[in-house]
Structure formats: structure tokens, C-alpha cells
Biopython code that builds the backbone (N, CA, C, O; Angstrom):
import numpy as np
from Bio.PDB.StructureBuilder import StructureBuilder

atoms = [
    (1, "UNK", "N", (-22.319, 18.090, -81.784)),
    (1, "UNK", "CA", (-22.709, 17.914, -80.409)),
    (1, "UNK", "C", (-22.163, 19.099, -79.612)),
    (1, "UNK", "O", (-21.006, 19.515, -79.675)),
    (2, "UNK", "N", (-23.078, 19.551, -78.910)),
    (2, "UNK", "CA", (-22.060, 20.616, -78.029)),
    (2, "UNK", "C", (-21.998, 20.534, -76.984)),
    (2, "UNK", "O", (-22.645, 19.588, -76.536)),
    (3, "UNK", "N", (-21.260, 21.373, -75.974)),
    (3, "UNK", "CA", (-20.277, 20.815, -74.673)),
    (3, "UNK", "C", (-21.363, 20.334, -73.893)),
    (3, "UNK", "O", (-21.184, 19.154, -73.593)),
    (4, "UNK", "N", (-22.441, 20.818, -73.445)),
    (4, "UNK", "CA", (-22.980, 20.290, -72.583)),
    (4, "UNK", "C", (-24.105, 19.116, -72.593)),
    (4, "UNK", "O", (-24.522, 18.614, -71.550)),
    (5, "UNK", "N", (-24.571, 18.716, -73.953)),
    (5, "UNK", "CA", (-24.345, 17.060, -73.963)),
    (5, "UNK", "C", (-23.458, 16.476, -74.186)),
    (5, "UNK", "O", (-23.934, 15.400, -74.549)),
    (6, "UNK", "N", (-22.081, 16.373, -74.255)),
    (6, "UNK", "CA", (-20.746, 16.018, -73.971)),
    (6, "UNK", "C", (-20.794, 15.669, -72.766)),
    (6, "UNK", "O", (-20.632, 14.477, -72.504)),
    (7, "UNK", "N", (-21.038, 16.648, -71.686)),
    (7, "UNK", "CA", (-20.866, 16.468, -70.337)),
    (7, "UNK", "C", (-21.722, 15.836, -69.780)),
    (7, "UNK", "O", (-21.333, 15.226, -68.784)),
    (8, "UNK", "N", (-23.013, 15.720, -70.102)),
    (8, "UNK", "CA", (-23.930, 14.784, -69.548)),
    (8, "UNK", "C", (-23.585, 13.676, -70.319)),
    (8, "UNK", "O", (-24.501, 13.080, -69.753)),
    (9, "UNK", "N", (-23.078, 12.736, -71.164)),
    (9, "UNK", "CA", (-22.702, 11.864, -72.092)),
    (9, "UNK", "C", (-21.737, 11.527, -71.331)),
    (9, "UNK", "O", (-21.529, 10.315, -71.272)),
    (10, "UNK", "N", (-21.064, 12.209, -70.715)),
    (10, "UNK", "CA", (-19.557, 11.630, -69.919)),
    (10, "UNK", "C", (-20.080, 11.441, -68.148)),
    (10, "UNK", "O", (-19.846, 10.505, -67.383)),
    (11, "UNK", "N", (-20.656, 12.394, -67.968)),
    (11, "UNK", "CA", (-21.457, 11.487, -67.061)),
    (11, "UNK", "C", (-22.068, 10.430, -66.582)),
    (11, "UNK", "O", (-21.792, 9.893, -65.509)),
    (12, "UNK", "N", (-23.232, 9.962, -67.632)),
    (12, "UNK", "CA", (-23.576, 9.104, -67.820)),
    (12, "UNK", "C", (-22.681, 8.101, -67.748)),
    (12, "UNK", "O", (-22.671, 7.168, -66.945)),
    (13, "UNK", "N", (-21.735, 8.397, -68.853)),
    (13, "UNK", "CA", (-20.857, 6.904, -68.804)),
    (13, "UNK", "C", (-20.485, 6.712, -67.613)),
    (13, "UNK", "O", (-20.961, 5.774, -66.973)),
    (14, "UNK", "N", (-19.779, 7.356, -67.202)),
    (14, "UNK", "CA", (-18.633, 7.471, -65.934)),
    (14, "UNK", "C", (-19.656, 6.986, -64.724)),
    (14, "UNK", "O", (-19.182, 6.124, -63.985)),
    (15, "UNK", "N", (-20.953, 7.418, -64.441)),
    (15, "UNK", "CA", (-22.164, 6.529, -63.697)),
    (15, "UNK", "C", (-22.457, 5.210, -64.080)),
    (15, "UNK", "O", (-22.497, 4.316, -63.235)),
    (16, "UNK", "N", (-22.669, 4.999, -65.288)),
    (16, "UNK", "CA", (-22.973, 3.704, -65.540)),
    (16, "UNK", "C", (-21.239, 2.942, -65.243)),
    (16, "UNK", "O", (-21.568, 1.920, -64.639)),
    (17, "UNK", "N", (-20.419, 2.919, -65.294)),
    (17, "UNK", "CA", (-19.278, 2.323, -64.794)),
    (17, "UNK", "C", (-19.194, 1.812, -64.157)),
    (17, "UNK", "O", (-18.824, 0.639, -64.122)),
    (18, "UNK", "N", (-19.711, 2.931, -62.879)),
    (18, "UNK", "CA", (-19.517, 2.743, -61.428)),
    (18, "UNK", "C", (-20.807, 2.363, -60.939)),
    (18, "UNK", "O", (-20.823, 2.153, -59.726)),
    (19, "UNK", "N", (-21.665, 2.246, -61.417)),
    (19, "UNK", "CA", (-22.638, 0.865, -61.142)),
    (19, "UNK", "C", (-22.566, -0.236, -61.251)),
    (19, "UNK", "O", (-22.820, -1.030, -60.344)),
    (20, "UNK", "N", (-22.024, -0.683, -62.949)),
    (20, "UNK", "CA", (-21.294, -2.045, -63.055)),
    (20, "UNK", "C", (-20.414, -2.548, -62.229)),
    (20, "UNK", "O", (-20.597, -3.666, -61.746)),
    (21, "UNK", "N", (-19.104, -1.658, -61.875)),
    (21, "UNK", "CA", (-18.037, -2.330, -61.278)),
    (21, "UNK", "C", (-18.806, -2.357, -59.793)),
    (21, "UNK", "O", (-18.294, -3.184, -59.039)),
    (22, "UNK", "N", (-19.731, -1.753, -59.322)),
    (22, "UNK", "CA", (-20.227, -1.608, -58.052)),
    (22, "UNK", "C", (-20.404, -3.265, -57.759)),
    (22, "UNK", "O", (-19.584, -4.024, -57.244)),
    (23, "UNK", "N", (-21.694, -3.545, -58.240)),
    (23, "UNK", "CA", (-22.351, -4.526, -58.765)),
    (23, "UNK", "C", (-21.584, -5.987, -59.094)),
    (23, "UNK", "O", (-22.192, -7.057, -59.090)),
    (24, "UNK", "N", (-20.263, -5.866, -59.357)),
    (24, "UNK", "CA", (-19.383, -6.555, -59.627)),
    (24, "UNK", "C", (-18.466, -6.884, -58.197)),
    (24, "UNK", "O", (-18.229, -7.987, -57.704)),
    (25, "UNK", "N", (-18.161, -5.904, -57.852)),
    (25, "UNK", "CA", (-17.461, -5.633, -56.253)),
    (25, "UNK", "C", (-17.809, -6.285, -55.435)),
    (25, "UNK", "O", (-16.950, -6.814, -54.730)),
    (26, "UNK", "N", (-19.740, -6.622, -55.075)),
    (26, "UNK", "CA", (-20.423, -6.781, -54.377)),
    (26, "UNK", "C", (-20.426, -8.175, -54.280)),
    (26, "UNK", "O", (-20.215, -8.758, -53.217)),
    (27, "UNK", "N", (-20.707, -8.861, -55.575)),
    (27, "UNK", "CA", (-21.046, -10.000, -55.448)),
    (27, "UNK", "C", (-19.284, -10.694, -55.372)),
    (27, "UNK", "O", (-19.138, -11.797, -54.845)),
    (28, "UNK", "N", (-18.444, -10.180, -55.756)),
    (28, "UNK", "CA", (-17.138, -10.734, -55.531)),
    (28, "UNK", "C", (-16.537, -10.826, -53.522)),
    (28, "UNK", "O", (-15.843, -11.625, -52.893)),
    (29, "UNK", "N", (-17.313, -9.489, -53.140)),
    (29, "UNK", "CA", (-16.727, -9.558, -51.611)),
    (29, "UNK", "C", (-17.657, -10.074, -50.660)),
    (29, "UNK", "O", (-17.937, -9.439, -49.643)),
    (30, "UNK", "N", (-18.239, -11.376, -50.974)),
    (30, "UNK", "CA", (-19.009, -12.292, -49.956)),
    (30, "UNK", "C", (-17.999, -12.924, -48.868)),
    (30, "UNK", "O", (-17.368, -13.922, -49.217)),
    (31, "UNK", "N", (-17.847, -12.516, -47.846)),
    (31, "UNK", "CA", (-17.225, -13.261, -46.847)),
    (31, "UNK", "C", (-17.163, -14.873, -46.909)),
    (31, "UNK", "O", (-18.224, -15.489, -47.004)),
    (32, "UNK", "N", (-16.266, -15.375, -46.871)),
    (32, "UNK", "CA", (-15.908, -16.747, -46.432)),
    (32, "UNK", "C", (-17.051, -17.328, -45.668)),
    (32, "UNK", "O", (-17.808, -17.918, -46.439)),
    (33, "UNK", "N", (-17.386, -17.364, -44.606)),
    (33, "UNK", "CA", (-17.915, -17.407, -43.283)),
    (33, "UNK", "C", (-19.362, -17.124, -43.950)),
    (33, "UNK", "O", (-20.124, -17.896, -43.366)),
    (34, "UNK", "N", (-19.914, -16.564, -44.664)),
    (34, "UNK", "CA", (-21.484, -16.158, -44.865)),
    (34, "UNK", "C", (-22.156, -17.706, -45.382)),
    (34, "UNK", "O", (-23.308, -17.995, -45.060)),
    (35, "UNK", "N", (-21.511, -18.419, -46.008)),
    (35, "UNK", "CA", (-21.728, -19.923, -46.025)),
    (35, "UNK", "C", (-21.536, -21.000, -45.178)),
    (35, "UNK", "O", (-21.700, -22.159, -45.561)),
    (36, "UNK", "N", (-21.267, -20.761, -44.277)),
    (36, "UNK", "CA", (-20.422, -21.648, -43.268)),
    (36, "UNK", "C", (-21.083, -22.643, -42.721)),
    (36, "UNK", "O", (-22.150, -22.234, -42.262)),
    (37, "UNK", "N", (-20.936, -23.670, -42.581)),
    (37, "UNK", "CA", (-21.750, -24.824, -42.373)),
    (37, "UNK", "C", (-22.056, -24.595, -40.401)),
    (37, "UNK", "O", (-21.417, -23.931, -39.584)),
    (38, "UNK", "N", (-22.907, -25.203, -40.283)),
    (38, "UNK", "CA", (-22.961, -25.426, -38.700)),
    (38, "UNK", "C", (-22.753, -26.634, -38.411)),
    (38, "UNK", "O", (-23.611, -27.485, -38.179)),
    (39, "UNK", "N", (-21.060, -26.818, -38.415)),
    (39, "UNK", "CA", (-20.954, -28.093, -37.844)),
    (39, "UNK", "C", (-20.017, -27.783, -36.332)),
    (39, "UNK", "O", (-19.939, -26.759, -35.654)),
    (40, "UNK", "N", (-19.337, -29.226, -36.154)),
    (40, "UNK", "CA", (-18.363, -29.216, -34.827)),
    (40, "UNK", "C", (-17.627, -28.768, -34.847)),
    (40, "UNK", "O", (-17.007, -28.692, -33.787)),
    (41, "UNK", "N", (-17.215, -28.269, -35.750)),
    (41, "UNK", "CA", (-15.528, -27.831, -36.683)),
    (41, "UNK", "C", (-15.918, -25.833, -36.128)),
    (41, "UNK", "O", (-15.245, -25.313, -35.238)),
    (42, "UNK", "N", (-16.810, -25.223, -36.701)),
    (42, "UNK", "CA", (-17.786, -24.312, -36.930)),
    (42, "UNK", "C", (-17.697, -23.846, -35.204)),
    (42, "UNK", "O", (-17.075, -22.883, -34.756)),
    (43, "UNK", "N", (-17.982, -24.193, -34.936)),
    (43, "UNK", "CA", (-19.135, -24.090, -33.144)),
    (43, "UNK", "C", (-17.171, -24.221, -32.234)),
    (43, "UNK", "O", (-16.728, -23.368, -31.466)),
    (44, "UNK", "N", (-16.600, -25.199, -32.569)),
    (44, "UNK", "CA", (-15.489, -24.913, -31.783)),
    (44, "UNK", "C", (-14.448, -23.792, -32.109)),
    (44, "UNK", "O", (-13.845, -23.239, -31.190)),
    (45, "UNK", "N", (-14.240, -23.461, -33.405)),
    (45, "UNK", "CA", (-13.413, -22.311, -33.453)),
    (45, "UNK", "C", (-14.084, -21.166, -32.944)),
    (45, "UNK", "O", (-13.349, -20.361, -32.372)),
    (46, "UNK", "N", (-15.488, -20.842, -33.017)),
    (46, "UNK", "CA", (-16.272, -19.831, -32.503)),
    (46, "UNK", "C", (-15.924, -19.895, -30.544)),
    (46, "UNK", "O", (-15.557, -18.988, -29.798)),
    (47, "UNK", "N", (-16.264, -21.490, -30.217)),
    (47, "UNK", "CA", (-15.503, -21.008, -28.691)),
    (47, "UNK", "C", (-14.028, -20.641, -28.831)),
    (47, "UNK", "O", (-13.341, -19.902, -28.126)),
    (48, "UNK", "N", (-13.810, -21.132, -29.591)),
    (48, "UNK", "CA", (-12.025, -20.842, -29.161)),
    (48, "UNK", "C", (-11.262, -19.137, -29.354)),
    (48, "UNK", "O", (-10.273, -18.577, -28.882)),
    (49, "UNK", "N", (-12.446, -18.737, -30.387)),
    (49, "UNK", "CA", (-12.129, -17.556, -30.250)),
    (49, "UNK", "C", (-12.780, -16.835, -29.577)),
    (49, "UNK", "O", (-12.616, -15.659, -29.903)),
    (50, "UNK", "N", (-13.704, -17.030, -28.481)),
    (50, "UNK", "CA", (-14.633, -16.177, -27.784)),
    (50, "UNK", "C", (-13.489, -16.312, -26.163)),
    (50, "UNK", "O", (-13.460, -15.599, -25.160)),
    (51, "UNK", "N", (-12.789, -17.380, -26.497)),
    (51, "UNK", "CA", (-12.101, -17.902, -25.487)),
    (51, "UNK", "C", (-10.710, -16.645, -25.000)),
    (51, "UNK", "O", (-10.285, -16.004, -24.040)),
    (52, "UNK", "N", (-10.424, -16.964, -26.727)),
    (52, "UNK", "CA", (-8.839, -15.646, -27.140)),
    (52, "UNK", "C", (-9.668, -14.713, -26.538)),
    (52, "UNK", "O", (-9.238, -14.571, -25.394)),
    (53, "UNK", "N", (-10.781, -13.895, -26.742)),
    (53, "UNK", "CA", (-11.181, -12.742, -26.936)),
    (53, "UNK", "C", (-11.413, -12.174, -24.979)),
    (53, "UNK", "O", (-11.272, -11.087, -24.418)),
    (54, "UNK", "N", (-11.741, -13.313, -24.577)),
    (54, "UNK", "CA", (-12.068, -13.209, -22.993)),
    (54, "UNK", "C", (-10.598, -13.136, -22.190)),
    (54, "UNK", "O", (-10.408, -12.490, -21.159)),
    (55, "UNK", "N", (-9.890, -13.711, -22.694)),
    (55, "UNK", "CA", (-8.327, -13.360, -22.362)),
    (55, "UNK", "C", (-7.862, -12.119, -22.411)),
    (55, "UNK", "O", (-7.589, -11.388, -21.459)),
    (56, "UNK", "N", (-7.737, -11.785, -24.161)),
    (56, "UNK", "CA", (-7.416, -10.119, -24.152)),
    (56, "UNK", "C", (-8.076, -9.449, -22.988)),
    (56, "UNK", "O", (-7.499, -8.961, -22.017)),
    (57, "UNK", "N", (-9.339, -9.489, -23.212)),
    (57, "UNK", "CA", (-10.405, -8.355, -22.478)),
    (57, "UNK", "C", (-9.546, -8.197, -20.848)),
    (57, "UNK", "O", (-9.188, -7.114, -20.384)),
    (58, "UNK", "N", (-9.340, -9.590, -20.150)),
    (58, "UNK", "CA", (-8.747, -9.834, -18.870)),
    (58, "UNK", "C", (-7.183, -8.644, -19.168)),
    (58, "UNK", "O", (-7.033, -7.612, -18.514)),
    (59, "UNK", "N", (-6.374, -9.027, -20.065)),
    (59, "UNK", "CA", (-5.575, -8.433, -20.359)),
    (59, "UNK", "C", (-5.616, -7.132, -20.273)),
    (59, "UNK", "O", (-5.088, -6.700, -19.249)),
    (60, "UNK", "N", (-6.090, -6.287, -21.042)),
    (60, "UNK", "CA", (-6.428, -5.071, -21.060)),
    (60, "UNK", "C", (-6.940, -4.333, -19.532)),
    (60, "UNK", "O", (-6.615, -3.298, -18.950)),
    (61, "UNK", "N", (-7.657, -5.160, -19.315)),
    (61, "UNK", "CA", (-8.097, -4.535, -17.884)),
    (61, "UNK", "C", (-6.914, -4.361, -16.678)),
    (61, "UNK", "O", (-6.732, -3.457, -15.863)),
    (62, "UNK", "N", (-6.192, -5.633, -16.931)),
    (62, "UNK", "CA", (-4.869, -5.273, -16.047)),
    (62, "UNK", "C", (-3.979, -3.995, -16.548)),
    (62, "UNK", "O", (-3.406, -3.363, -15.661)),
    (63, "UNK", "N", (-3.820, -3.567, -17.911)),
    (63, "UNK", "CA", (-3.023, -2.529, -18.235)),
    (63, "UNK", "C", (-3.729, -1.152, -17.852)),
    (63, "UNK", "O", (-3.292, -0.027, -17.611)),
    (64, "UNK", "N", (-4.851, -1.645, -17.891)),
    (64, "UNK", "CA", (-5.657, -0.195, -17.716)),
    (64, "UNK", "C", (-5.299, 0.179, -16.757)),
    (64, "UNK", "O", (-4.607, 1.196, -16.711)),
    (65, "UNK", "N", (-5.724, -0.673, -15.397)),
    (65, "UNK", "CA", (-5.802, -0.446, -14.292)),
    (65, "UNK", "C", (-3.986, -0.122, -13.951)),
    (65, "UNK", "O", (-3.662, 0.696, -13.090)),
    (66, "UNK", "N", (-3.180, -0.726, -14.588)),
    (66, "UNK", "CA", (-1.624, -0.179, -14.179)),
    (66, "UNK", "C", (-1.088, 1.495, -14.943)),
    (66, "UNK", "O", (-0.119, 2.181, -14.616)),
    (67, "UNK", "N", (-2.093, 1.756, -15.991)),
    (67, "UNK", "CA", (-1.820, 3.063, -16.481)),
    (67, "UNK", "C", (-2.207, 3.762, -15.593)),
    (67, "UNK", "O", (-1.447, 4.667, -15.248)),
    (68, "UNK", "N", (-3.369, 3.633, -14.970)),
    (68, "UNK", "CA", (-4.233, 4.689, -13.958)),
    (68, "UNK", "C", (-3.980, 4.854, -12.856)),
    (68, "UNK", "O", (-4.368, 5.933, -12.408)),
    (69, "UNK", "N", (-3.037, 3.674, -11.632)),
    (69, "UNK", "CA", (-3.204, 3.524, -10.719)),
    (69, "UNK", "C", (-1.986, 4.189, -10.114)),
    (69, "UNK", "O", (-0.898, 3.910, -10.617)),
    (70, "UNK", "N", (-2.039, 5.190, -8.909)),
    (70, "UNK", "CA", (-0.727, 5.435, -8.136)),
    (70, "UNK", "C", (0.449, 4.510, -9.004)),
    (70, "UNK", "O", (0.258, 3.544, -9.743)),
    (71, "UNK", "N", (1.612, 5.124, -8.656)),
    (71, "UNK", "CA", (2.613, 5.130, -8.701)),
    (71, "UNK", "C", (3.165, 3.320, -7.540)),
    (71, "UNK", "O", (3.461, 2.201, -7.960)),
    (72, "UNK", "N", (3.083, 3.802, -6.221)),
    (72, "UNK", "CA", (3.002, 2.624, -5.628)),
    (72, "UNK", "C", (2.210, 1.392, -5.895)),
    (72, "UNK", "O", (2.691, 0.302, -5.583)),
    (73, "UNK", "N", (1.215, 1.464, -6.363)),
    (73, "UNK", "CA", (0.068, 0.559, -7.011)),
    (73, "UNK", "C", (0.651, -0.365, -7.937)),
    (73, "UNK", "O", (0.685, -1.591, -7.834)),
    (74, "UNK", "N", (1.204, 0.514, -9.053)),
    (74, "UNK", "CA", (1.885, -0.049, -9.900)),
    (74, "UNK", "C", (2.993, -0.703, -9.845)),
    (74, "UNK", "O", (3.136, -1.869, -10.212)),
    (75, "UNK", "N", (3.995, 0.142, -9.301)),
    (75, "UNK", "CA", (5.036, -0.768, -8.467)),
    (75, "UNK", "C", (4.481, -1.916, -7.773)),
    (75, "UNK", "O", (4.942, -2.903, -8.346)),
    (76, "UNK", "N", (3.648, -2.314, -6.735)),
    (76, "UNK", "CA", (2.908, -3.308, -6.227)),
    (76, "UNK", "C", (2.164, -4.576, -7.308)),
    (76, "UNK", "O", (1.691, -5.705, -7.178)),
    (77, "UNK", "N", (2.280, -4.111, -7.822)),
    (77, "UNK", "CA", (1.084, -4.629, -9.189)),
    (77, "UNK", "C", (2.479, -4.968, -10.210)),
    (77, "UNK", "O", (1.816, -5.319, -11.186)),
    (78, "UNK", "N", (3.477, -5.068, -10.535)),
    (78, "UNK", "CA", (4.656, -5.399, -11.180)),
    (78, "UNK", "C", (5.014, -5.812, -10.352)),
    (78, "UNK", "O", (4.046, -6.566, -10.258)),
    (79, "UNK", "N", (5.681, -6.109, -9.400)),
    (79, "UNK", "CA", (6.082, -7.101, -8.063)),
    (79, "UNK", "C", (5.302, -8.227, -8.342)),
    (79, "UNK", "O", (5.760, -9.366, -8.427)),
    (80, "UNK", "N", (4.315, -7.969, -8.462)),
    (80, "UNK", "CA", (3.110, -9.730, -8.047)),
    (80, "UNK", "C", (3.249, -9.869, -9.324)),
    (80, "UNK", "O", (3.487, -11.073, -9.425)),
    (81, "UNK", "N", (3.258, -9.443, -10.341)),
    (81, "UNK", "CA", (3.423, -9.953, -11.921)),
    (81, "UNK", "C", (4.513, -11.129, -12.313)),
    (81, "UNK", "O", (4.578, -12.186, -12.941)),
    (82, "UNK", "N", (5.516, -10.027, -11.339)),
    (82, "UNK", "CA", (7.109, -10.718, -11.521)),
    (82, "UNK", "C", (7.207, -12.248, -10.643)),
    (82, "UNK", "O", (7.964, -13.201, -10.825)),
    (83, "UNK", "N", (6.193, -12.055, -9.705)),
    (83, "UNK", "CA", (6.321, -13.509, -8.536)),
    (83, "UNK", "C", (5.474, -14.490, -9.696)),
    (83, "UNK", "O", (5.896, -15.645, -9.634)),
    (84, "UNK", "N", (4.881, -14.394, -10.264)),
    (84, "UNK", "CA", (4.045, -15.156, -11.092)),
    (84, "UNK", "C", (4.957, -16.236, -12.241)),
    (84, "UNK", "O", (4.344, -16.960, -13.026)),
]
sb = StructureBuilder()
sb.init_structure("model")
sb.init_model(0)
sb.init_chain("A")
sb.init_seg("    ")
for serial, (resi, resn, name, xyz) in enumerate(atoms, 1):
    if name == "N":
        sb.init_residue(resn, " ", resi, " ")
    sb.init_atom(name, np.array(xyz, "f"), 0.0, 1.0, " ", f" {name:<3s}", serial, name[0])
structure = sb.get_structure()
């Protein structure tokens, strides 16, 4: 055999491998959740986390606005934090 069907021979393999394990990968990393029933259970953790998620967002917007804002602003804006 000489080198360069060797190298296509090791190719090959080394492709066909990584198709199998591909192929293998795929059907192993199905999300949890891609089956998920639509029940009450289902529908309330979905609010509850749309709930968390509307919080952060509120969150963030207050930091933003204290990174950006005057100096006094901020000071003003930590005062009313602290009365809270």
C-alpha cells in the first residue's frame, strides 16, 4: 500500500468516527423539556420564571441607570434605596 492510500484510509476512518460519535451525541443531547407535558405543573414554572426574569430585567435597569447617571443622581438614587 503506499502513503497516499494510507492517508485517504486514515481519513476515511477518522470521518467515519466522527459521524458515528456525531450521530450518537445527537440523539443522547435531547433536552429534558423537548418532551414536556402541558400540564399545571408545566405552565406554572414557565410563569414563575417569566416572573424571576421580569424582576432581573427591573433590576438591571436600576444599575444601569446608577452606572450612567451624575454623580449626585446616584448619590440621590442610594439615599432612596437605603430608605427602602
Amino acid at each position: 500500500m503506499n502513503p497516499f492510500e494510507m492517508v485517504v484510509l486514515i481519513i476515511l476512518i477518522v470521518t467515519i468516527g466522527k459521524v458515528v460519535s456525531g450521530r450518537k451525541r445527537s440523539t443522547e443531547s435531547k433536552l429534558p423539556f423537548d418532551n414536556a407535558p402541558e400540564d399545571g405543573v408545566s405552565i406554572a414554572e414557565a410563569a414563575r420564571l417569566r416572573a424571576e426574569v421580569t424582576r432581573l430585567n427591573e433590576r438591571i435597569q436600576v444599575l444601569e441607570r446608577l452606572a450612567t447617571d451624575p454623580a449626585k443622581r446616584l448619590s440621590d438614587e442610594i439615599e432612596a434605596l437605603k430608605l427602602k
